[in-house]
C-alpha positions in Angstrom: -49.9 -44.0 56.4 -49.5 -39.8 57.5 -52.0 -38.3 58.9 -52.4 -35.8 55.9 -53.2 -38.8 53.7 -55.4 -40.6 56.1 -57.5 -37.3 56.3 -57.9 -36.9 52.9 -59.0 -40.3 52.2 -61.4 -40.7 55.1 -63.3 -37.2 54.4 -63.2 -38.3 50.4 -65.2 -40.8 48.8 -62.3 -43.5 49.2 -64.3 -44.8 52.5 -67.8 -45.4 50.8 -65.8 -48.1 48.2 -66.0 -51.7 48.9 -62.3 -51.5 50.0 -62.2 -53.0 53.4 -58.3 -52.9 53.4 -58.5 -49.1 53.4 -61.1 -49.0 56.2 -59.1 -51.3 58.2 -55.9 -48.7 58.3 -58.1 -45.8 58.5 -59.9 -46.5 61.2 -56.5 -47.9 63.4 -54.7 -44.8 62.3 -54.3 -41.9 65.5 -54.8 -39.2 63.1 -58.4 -40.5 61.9 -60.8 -38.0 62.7 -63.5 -38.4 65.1 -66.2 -37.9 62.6 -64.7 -40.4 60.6 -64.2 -43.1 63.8 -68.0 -42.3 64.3 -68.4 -43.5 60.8 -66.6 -46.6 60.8 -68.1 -47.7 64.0 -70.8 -49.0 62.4 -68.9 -50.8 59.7 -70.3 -54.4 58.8 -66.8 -56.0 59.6 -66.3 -56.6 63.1 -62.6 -56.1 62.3 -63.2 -52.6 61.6 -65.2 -51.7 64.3 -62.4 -53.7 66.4 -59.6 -51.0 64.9 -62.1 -48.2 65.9 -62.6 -49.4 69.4 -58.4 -49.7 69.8 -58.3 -45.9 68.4 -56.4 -44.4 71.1 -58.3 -41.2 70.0 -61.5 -42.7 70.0 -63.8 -40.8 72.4 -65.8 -42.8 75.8 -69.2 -41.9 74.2 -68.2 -43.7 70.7 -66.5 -46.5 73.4 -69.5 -46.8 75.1 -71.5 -47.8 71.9 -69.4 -50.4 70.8 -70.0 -52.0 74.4 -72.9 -53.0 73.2 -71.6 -54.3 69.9 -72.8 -58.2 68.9 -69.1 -59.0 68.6 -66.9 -59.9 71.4 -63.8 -59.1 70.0 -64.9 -55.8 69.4 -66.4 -55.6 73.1 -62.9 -56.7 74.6 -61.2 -54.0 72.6 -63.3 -51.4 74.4 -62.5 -53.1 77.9 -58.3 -52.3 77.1 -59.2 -49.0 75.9 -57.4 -46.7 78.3 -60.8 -43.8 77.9 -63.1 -46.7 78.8 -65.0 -45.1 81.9 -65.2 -47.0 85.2 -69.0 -46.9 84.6 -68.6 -48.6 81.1 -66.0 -51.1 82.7 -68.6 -52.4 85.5 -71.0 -52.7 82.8 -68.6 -55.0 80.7 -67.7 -56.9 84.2 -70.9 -58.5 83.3 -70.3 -59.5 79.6 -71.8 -62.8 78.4 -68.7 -63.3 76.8 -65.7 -65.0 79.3 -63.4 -63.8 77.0 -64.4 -60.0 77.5 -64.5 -60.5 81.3 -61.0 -62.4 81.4 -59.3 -59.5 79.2 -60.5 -57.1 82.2 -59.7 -59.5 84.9 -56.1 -59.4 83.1 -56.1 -55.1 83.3 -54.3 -53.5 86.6 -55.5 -50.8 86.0 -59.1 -52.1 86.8 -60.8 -50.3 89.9 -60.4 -53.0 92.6 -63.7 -53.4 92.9 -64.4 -54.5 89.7 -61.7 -57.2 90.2 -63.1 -58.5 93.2 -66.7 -58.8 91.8 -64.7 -60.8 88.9 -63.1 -63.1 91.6 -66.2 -64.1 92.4 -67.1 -64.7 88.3 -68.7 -68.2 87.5 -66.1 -69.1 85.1 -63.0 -70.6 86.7 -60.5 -68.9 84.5 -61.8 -65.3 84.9 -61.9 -65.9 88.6 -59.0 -67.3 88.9 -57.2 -64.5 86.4 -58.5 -62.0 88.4 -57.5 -63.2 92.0 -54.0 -63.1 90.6 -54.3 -59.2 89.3 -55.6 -58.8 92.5 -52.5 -60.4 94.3 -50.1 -58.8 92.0 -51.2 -55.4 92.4 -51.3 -56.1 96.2 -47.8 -57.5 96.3 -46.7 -54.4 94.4 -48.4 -51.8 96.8 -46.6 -54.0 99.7 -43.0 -53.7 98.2 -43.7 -49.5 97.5 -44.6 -49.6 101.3 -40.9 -50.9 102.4 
């Protein structure tokens, strides 16, 4: 869907139907305005909100809101989201959710401190993902040093 048309539906009436499809690409599409992101943050379907927090132009503040959303999925969307602030990050390194802590256990770009606080996580699987991050970005910085 163009940007053009995306804009025009989002600032019409089209998002206050009961057409969930149309929220769905409107709130995954680049071009959807931040107003209207705001907006669809706080859509009932975690889906939605899911797309929002995946918006590459979704702004950290919005980001940081959706942290604290009851929905896990939507949570680990914010922990890949390349505008998530360190800050926000540590904050979701102590999700109650494994699966949020494992999808940032998985992410090099992580600040290593983060990763080593995740080593240590009670759940073997995110531990044991993020001691192998940890050795992979390691091995890499070895192998730029020869």
């Amino acid at each position: 869907m163009s940007c053009r048309i995306t804009c025009c539906l989002a600032e019409g009436e089209a998002l206050d139907r009961d057409d969930s499809r149309l929220r769905r690409v409107v709130a995954g599409n680049p071009c959807t305005p931040v107003s209207i992101l705001h907006r669809l943050a706080v859509d009932e379907l975690p889906l939605v909100r899911r797309l929002v927090a995946q918006n590459p132009r979704t702004p950290s503040e919005l980001l940081a809101r959706l942290a604290a959303d009851s929905n896990s999925d939507v949570r680990l969307a914010v922990a890949e989201h390349p505008r998530a602030t360190a800050s926000l990050l540590s904050d979701l390194a102590g999700d109650q959710s494994p699966d949020v802590r494992y999808g940032l256990a998985e992410n090099p770009h992580l600040p290593r401190e983060i990763l080593i606080g995740l080593v240590k996580d009670e759940n073997p699987y995110v531990s044991s993902r993020a001691r192998k991050t940890l050795l992979r970005l390691e091995s890499s910085l070895f192998e730029i040093s020869l």
